[in-house]
N, C-alpha and C positions, 0 to 999 in steps of 0.2 A: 504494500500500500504506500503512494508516494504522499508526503509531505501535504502535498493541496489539498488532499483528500478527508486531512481532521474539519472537521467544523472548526469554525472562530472559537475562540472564547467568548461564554455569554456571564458577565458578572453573575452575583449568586441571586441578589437583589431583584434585578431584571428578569430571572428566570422564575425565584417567585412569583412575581406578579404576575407573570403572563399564565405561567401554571393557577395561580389562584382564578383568575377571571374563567381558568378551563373548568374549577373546578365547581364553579356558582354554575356554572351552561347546565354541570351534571346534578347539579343539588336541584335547580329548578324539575330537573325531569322525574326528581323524586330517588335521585341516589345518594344515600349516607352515606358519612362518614366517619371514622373512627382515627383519626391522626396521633402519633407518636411526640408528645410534648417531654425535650429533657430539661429541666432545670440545674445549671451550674456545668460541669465538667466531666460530671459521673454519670454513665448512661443506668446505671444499679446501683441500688442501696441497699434492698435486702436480700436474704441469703438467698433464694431461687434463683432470683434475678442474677446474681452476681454470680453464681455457682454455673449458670448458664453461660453467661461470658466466659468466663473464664475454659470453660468446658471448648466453647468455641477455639481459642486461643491456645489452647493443646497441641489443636491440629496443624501439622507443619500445610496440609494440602491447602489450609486456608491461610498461610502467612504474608503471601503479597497482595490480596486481596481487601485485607480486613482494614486494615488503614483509611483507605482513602471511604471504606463502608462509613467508620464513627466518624469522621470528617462531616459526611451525609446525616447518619443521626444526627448528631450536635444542631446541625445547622437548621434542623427542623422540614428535612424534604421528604422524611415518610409524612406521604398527606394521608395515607388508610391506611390500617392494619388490621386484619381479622383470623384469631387460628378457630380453627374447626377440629375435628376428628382426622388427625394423620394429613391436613393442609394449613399451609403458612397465604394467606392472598394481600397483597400491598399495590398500590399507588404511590410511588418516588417520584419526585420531581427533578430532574435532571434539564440537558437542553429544550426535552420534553416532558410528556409524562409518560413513566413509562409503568407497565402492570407486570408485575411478580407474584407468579405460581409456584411455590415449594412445597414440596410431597416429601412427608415424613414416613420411613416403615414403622409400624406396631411394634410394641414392645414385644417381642417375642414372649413367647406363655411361660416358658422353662425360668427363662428369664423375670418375670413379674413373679415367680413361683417360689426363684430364689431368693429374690428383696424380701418376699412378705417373709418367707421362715428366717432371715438372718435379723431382721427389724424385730422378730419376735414380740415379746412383751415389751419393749421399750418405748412406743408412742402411748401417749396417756389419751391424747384426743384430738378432734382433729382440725382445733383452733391450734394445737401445740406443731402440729402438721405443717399446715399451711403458714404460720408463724416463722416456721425453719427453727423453733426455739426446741434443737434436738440434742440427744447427747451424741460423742464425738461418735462414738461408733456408728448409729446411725444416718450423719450424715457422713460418713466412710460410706457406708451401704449404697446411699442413693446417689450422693455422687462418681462412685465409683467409673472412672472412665470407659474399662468395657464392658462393665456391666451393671452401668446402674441405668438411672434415666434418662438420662441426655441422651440426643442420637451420633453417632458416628459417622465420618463423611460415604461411608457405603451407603448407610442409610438415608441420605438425604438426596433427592432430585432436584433440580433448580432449574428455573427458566425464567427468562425475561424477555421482554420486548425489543431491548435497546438495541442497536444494531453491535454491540461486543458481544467477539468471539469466545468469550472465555468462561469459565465450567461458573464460576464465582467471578459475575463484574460488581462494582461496586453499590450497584442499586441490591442486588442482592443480599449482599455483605450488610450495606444499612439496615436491611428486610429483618432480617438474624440478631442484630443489636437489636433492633425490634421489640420482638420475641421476649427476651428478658428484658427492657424496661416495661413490657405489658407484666411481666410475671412479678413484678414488683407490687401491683396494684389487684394482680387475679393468678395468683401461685395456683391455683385448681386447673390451669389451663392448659399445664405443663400434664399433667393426668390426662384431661381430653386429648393433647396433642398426640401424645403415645397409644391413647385407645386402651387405660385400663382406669379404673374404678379406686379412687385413692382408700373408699372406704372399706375395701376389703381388708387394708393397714387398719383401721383400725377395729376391723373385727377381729381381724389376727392377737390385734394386742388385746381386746377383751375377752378372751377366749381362754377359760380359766384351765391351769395345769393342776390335771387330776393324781397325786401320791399319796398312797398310803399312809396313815400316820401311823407315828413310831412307836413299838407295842402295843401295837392295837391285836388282840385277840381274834382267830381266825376263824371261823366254824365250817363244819362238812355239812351240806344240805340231807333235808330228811331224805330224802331219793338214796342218796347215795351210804347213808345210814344202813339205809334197810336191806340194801344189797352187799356189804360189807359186811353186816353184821347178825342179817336174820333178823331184823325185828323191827316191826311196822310201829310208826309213830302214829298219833292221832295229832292230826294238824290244826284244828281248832285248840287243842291245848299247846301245841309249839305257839301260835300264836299270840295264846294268851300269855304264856311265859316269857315273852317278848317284850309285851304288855307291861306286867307287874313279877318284878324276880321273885321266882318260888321254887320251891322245891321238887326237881321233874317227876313226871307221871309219862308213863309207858305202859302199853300193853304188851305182854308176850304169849307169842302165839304155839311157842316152840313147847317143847315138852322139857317138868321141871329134870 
């Protein structure tokens, strides 16, 4: 591609505007929106959000990409964001506007199978959840790079409109910062995106561990009494001495 062939520079200002006035044409016709507002320098504040970045930034596949992306957040050019069920969909403003489609895969089953058992009893509930107010292990568990929540660059599909060739352009990269400053404000949406059920955590944690307690006296069922030992119990009196402790009463059938 020779030199003539980049567009000009269009200030950021100027492309605002002209992107906003596209975006009233669209509001009139009855299309919302849902715009990515950051305040100050930090795209995340809380732990989802930022657990999410950072998860991002892991990835070497995304390392010349992501830059010029929080460039784009910061400056306020996601005009829509919306996650769904296993879809990321935005409106960036760029020299144009341009629309991004990202397709997340499912959390694998095995996978969601393994968070709930190793989270075990350690969420209390699922304000403490969505809070991220966890203890270390468990957010070891769910942040865990390959396998916890987050998704992997295998798992993510990405397209945009723009006319860049590249797997990750920068409207995209902005789409992603996205993502976790929404999960700042809606951490449950990180569970929709994956396609599982956060509350089955915390079924998992309410779900009481059944042990024995310690000398507790055993018994053999009258069944097993009788065939062990020849001699038929009367079960309304097992009962009642269940009831009120007395002194056992037996029939025997046997010869004395």
């Amino acid at each position: 591609m020779s030199w003539w062939s980049y567009r000009p520079y269009v200030p950021v200002g100027e492309r605002r505007a002209k992107a906003m006035r596209k975006m009233e044409k669209l509001a009139k016709k009855g299309q919302k929106f849902s715009p990515v507002s950051i305040a100050g320098r930090k795209i995340s504040t809380t732990f989802w959000g930022r657990a999410w970045c950072d998860n991002l930034e892991s990835y070497s596949d995304f390392s010349n990409r992501l830059p010029r992306g929080r460039t784009y957040i910061r400056s306020g050019s996601v005009l829509d964001l919306h996650i769904e069920a296993g879809k990321v969909t935005s409106i960036v403003c760029g020299s144009e506007l341009y629309r991004i489609a990202i397709k997340i895969k499912p959390l694998k089953g095995h996978s969601w199978k393994a968070i709930r058992s190793k989270c075990g009893q350690r969420i209390g509930s699922l304000v403490e959840l969505l809070q991220g107010r966890l203890s270390n292990d468990v957010m070891a568990v769910v942040t865990e790079r390959s396998s916890g929540l987050f998704p992997g660059p295998h798992e993510i599909d990405m397209s945009c409109s723009c006319p860049d060739w590249a797997g990750m352009c920068k409207h995209v990269a902005a789409t992603l910062y996205g993502v976790g400053n929404r999960l700042d404000f809606q951490p449950e949406l990180l569970f929709t995106l994956r396609q599982v059920d956060q509350m089955e955590l915390i079924a998992q944690a309410a779900r009481p561990i059944i042990t024995p307690a310690p000398g507790k006296r055993k018994f053999i069922a009258t069944a097993d009494l009788t065939d062990v030992f020849g001699i038929e119990f009367d079960e309304s009196l097992a009962h009642e001495r269940a009831e009120t402790p007395a002194k056992s009463v037996r029939k025997w059938k046997g010869r004395p």
